[in-house]
ChimeraX commands (.cxc) that place a marker at each C-alpha (Angstrom):
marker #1 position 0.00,0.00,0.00 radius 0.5
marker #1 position 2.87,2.71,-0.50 radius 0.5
marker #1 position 1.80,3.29,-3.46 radius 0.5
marker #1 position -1.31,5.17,-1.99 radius 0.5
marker #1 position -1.03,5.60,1.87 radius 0.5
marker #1 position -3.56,7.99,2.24 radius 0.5
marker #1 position -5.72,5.27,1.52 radius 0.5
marker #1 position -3.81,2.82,3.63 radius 0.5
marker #1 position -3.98,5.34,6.83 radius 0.5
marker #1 position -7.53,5.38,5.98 radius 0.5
marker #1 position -8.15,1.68,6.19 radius 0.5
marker #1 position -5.46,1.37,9.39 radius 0.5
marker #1 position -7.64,3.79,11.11 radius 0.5
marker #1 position -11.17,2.27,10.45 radius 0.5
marker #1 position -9.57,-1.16,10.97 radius 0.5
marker #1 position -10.01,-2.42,7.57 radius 0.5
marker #1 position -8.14,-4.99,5.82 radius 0.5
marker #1 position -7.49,-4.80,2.05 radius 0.5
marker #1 position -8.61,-8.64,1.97 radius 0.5
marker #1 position -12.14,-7.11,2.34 radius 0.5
marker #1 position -12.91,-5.69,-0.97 radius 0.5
marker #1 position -10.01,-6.75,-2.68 radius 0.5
marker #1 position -10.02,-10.66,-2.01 radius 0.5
marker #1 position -13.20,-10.63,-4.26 radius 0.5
marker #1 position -11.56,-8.76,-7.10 radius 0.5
marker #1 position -8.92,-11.32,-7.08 radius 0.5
marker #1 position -11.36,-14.19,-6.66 radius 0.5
marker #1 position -13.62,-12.87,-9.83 radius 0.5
marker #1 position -10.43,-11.15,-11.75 radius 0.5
marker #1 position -12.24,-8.11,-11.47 radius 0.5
marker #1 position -14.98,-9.30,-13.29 radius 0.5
marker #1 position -18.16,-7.41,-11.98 radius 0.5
marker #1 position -15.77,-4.52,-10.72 radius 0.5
marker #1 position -14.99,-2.89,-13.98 radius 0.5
marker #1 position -16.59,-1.89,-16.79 radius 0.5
marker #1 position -17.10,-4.65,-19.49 radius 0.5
marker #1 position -14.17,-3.67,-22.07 radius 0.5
marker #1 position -12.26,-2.16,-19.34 radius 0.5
marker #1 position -11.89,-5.99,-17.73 radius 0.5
marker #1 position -11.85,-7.46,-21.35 radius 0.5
marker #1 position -8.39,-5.47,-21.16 radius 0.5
marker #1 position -7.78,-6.52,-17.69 radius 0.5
marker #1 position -8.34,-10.22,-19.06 radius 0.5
marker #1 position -5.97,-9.84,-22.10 radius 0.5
marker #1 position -3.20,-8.47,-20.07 radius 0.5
marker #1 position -3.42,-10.86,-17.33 radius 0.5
marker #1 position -3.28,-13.96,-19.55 radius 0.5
marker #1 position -0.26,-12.11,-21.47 radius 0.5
marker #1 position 1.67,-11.05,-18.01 radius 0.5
marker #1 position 0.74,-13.42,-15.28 radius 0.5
marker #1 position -0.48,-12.00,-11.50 radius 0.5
marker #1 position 1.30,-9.06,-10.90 radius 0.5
marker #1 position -1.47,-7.49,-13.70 radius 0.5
marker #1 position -4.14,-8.03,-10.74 radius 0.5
marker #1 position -2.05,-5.97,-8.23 radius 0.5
marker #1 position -1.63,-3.26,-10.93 radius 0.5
marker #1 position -5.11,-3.22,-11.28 radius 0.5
marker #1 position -5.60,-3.11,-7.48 radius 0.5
marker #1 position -3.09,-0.24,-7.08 radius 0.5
marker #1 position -4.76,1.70,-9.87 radius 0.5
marker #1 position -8.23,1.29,-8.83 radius 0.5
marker #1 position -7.48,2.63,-5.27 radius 0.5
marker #1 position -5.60,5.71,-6.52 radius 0.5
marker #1 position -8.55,6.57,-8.45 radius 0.5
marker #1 position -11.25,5.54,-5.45 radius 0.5
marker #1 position -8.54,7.95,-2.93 radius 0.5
marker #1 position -10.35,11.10,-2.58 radius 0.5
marker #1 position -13.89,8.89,-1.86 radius 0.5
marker #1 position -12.21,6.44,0.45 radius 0.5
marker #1 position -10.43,9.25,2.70 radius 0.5
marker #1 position -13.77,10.86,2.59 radius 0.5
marker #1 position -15.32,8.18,4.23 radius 0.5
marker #1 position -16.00,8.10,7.71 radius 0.5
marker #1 position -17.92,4.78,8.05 radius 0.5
marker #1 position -16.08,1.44,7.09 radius 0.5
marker #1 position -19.18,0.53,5.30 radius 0.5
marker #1 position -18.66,3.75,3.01 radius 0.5
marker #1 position -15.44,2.71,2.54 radius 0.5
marker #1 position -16.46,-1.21,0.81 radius 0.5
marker #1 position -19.28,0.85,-1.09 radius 0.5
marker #1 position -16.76,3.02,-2.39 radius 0.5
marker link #1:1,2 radius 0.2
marker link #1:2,3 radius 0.2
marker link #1:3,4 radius 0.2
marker link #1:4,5 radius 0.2
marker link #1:5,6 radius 0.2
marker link #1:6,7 radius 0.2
marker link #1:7,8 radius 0.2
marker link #1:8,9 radius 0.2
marker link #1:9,10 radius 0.2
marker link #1:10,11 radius 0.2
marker link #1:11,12 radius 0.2
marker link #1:12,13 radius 0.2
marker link #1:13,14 radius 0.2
marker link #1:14,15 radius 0.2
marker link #1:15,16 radius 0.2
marker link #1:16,17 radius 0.2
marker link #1:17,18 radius 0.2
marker link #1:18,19 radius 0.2
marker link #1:19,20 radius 0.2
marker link #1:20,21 radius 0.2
marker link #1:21,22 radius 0.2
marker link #1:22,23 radius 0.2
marker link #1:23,24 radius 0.2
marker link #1:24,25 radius 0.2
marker link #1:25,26 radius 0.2
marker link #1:26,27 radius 0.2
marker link #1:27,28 radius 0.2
marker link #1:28,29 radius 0.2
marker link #1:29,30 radius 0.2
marker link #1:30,31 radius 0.2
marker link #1:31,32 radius 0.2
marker link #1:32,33 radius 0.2
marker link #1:33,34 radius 0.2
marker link #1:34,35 radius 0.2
marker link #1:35,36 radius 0.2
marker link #1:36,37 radius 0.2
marker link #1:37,38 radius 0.2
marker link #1:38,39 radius 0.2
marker link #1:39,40 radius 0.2
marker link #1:40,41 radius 0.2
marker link #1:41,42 radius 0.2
marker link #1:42,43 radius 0.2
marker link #1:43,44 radius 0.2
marker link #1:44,45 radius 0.2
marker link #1:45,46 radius 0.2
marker link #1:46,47 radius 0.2
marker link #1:47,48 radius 0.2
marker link #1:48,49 radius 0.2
marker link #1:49,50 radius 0.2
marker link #1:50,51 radius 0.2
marker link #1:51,52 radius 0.2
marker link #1:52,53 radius 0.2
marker link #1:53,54 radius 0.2
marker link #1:54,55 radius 0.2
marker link #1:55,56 radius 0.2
marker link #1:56,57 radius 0.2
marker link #1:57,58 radius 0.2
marker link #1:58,59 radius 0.2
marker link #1:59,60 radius 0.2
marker link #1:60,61 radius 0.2
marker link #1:61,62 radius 0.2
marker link #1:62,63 radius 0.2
marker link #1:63,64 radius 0.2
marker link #1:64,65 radius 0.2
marker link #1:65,66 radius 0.2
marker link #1:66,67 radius 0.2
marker link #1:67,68 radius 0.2
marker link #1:68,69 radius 0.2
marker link #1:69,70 radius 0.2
marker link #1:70,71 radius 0.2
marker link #1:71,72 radius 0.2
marker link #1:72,73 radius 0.2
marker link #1:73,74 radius 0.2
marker link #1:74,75 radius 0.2
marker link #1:75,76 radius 0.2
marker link #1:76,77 radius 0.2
marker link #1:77,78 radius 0.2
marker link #1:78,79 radius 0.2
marker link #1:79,80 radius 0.2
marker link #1:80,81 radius 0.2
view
């Protein structure tokens, strides 16, 4: 999570793990998280590069969540987010 620790303070101070939300967009690769073409893209890179394509993904999709997670004062915000 260095990659975005305002977003990892966030989640240390509401008590959150990352395994939360995340663990399902591992589980579904995404699928249901992202628009369709946008995890058609997901898909192709994945199968091209291998795992560390999900935690790009991951990384990318917090940094653009940041401002609404740190926003957030309810952990149940925060999953909806």
């Amino acid at each position: 999570m260095n990659h975005v620790p305002r977003v990892a303070l966030k989640l240390r101070e509401m008590q959150l793990d990352v395994s939360e939300f995340a663990g399902e967009w591992f589980d579904r690769v995404f699928m249901g998280a992202l628009p369709t073409f946008t995890f058609l893209r997901v898909m192709d890179c994945f199968l091209a590069e291998g795992r560390p394509v999900l935690w790009r993904v991951a990384l990318g999709i917090l940094q653009l969540c940041q401002c609404q997670i740190v926003s957030c004062w309810d952990p149940d915000e925060v999953l909806a987010a």
